[in-house]
Backbone bond lengths (Angstrom), bond angles and torsions (degrees), N, CA, C in turn:
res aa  C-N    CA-C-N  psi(-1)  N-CA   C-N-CA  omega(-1)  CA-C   N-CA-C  phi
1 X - - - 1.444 - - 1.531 110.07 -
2 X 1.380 110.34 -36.07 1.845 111.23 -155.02 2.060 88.53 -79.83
3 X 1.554 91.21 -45.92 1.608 102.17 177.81 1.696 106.91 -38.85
4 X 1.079 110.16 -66.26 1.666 95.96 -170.97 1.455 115.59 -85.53
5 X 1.291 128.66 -4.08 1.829 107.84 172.29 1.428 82.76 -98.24
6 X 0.898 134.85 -17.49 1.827 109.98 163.03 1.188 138.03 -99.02
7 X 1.586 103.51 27.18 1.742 113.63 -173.04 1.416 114.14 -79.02
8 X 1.843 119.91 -3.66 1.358 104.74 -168.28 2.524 90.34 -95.67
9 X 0.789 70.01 7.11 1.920 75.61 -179.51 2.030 102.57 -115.00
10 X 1.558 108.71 -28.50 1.599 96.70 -175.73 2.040 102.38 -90.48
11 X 1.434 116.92 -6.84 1.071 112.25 -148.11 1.535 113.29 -74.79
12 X 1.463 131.00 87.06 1.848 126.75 -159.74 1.726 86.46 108.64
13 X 0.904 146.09 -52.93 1.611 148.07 -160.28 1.736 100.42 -50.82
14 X 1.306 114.77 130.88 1.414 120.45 174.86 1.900 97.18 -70.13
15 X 1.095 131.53 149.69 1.437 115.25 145.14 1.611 111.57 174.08
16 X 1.280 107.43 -167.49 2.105 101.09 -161.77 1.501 99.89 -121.62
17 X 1.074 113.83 164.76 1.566 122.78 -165.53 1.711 76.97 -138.03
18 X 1.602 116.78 123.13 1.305 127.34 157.66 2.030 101.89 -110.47
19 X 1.408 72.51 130.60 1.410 96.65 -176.38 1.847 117.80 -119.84
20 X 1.639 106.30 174.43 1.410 103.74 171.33 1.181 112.31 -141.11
21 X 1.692 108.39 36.79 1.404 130.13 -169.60 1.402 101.19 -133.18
22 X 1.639 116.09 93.18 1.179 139.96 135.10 1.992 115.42 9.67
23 X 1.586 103.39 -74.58 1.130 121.42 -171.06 1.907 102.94 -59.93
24 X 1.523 93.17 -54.66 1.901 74.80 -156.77 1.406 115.87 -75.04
25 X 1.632 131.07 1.63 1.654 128.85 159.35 1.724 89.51 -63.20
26 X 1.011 157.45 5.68 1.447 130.53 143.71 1.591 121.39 -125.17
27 X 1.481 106.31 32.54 1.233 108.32 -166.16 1.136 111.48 -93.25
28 X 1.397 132.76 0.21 2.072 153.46 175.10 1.478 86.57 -79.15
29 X 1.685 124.04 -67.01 1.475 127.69 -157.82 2.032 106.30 -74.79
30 X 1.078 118.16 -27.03 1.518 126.95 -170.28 1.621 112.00 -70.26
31 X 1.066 123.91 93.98 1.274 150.36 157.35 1.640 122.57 -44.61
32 X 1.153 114.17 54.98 1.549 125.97 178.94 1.720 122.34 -96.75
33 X 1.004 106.16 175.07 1.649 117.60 174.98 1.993 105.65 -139.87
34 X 1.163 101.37 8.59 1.514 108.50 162.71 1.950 109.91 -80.62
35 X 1.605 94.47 96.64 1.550 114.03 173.33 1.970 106.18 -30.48
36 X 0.826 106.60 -26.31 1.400 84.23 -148.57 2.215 86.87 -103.26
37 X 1.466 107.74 -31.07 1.412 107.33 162.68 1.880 108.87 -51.20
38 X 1.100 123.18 -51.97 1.128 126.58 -170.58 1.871 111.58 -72.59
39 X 1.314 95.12 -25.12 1.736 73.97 172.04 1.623 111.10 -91.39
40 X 1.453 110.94 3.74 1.301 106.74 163.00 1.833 121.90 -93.50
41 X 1.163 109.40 -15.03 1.243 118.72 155.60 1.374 122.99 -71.68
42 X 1.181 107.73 -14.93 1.794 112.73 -174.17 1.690 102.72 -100.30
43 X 1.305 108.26 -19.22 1.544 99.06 -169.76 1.744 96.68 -102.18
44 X 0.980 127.98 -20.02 1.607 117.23 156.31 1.372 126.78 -91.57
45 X 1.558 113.91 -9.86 1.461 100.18 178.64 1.481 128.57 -49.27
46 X 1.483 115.42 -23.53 1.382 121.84 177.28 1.619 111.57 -57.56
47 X 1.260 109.71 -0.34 1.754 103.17 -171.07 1.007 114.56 -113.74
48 X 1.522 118.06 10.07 1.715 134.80 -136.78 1.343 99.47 -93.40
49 X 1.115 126.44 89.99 1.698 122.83 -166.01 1.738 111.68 141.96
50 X 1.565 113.20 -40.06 0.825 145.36 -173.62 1.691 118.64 -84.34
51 X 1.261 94.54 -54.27 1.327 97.73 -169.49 1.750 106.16 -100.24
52 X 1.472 112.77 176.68 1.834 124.54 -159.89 1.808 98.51 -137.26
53 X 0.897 115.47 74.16 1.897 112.39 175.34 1.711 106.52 -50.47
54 X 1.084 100.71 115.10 1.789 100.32 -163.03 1.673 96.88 -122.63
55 X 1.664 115.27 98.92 1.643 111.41 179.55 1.293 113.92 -80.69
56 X 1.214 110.39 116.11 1.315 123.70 165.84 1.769 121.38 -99.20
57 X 1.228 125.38 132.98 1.783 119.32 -168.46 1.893 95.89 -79.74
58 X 1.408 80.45 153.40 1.478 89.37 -176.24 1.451 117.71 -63.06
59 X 1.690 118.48 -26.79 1.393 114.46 -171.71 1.690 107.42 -70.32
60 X 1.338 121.75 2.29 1.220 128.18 -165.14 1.257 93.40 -124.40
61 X 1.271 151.69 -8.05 1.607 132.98 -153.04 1.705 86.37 -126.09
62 X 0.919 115.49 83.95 1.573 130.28 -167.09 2.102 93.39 -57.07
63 X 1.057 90.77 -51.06 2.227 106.43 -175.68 1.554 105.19 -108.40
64 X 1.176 109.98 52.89 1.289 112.59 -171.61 1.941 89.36 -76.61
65 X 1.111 122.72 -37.67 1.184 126.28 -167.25 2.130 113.58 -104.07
66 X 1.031 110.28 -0.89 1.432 124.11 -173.33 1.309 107.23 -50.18
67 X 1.725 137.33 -33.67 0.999 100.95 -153.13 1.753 94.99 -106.53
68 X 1.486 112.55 -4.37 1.230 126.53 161.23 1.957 127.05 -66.94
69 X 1.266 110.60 -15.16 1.162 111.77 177.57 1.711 133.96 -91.23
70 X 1.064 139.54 177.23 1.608 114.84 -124.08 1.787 70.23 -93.86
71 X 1.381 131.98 171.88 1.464 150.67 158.90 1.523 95.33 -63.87
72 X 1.653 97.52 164.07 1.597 115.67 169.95 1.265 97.58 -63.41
73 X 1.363 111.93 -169.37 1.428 128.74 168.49 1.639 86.92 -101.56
74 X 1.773 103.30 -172.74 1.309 116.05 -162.81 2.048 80.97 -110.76
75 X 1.862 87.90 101.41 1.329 114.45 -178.25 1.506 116.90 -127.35
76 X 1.566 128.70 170.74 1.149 109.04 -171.86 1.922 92.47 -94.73
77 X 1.103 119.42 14.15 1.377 115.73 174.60 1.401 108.60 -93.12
78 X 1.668 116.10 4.64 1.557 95.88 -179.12 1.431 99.61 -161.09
79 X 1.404 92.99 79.59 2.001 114.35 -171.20 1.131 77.38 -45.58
80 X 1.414 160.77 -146.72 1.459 161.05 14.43 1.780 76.71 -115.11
81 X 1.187 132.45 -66.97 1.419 131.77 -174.31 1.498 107.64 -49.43
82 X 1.160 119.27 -10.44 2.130 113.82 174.17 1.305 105.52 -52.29
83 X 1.131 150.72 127.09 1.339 133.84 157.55 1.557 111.34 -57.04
84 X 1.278 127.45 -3.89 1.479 120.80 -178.77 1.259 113.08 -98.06
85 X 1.339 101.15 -34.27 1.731 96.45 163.42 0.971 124.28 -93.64
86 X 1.430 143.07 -9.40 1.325 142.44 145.97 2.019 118.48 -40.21
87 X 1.503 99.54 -54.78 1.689 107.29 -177.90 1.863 96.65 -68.91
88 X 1.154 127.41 -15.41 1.537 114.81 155.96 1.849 138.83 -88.38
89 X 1.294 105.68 7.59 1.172 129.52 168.38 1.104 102.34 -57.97
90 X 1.234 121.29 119.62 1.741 125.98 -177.46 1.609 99.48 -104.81
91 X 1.129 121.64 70.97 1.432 151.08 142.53 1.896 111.70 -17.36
92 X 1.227 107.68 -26.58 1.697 105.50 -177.04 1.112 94.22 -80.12
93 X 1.490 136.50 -49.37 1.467 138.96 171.89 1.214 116.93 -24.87
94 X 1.273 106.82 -63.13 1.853 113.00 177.23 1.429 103.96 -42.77
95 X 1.420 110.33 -64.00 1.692 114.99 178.19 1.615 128.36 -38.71
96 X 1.659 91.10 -37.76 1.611 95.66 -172.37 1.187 103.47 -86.78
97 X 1.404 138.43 -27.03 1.382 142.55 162.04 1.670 121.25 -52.30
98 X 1.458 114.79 -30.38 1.123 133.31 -160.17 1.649 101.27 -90.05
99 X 1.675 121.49 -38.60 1.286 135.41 -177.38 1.665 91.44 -76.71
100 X 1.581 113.68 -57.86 1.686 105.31 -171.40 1.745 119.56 -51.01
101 X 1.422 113.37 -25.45 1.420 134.72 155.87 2.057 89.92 104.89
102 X 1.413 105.39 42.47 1.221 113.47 -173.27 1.592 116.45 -68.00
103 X 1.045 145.91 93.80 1.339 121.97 -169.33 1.226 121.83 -56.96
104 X 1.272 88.74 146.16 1.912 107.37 178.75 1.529 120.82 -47.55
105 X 1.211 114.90 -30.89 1.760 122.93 178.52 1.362 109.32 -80.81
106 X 1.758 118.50 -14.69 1.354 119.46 -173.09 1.905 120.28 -86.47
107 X 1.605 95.58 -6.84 1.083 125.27 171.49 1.626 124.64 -109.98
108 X 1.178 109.99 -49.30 1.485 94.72 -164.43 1.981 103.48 -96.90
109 X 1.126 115.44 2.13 1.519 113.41 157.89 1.532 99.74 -77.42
């Protein structure tokens, strides 16, 4: 999931995927005919060089699931939904970061 709404920032970008899934740090090297393993091999192979499968245990991966879980509502605890602070998002930044080959964690932490 995180792989494709963030493919226009991972796409050429070196970087690590921390996980709390056992299976997919060998899921590039795992040689199956289970359909549903293989369309998960097919939808990351594009990173295969690129990317670092980094297992982390769940009692430690506090947001192991964060970027998968549903958004706030449109609250005052989570301006990003303001429409006023959204139309001030300086959006070229991302771009110019994205051409410098800046990683994405070097910015949005």
């Amino acid at each position: 999931w995180a792989l494709e709404k963030l493919h226009y920032y991972l796409e050429g970008a070196v970087f690590e995927v921390y996980t709390d899934c056992t299976a997919l740090k060998s899921l590039l090297n795992m040689k199956t005919t289970n359909r549903h393993m293989l369309r998960w091999q097919i939808a990351i192979q594009e990173y295969r060089g690129n990317m670092t499968i980094i297992y982390k245990e769940g009692k430690s991966h506090t947001n192991a699931d964060g970027l998968s879980r549903w958004p706030l509502d449109n609250v005052k605890s989570n301006p990003a939904y303001d429409p006023e602070v959204s139309a001030k998002i300086p959006f070229h930044f991302m771009e110019r970061d994205r051409k410098k080959n800046i990683r994405f964690s070097e910015w949005a932490l």
